[in-house]
N, C-alpha and C positions, 0 to 999 in steps of 0.2 A: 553628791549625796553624803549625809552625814552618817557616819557610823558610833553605835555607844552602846557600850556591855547593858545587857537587856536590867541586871541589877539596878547599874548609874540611873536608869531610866525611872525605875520604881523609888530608889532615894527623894528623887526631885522630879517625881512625875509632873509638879502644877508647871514648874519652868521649863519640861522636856514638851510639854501639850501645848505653853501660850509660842515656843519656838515654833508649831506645826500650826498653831491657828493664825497668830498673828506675822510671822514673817514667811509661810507658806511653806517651809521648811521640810523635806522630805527628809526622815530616819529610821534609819535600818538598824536594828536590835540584832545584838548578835551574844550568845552563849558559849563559852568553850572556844571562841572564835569561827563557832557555824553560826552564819546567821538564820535566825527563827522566824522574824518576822519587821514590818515596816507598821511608820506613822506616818499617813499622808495626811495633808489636807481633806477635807470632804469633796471639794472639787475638781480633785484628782482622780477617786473613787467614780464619782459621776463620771469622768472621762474613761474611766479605765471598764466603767459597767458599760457604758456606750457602744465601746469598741467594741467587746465581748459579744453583744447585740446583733452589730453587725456581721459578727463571724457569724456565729448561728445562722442567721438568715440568708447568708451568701452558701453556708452548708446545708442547708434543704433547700436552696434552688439548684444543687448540684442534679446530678442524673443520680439513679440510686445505684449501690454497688451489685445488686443482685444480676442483675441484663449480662454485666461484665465477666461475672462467675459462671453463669449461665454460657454464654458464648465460648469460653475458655473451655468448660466442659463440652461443649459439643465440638471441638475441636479435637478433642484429645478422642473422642469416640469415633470420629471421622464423620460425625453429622452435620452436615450444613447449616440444616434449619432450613432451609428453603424447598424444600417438600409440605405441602398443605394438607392437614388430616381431615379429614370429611366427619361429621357427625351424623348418625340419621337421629331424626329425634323417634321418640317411645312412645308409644301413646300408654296410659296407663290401663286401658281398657281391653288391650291384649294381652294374650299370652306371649311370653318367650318362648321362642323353639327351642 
């Protein structure tokens, strides 16, 4: 991968852009000697959103983190969780005692 002071880039942007379009050319812009930022192809991009895609959706088929906190906290309280709470339901048509 090619590196070029993000400057050089802006001097001769048409010849730094036909290096990215026409010979597929990945380059990394760099200032001060940190680099800031990249020129890929466009069909790199596509690759690179792709992937991203894929994480996402392999991260909401996870289990959620909540269950996990959950459990951890009933451990430290000494609750199992395996005691079952009974509801009675209400009718609205009574009174509370």
């Amino acid at each position: 991968m090619t590196r070029l002071a993000a400057h050089k880039a802006c001097e001769n942007f048409s010849d730094t852009l036909d290096r990215v379009v026409a010979k597929g050319e990945r380059i990394v812009l760099h200032r001060r000697g940190k680099d800031v930022a990249a020129l890929v192809p466009v069909k790199d991009l596509a690759l690179l959103e792709e992937l991203e895609d894929r994480l996402d959706v392999e991260d909401f088929r996870k289990p959620p983190l909540w269950p996990t906190a959950l459990n951890s906290r009933q451990e430290q309280t000494g609750n199992s969780g395996s005691s079952q709470r009974t509801y009675r339901p209400v009718s609205r048509h009574t009174s509370m005692p």
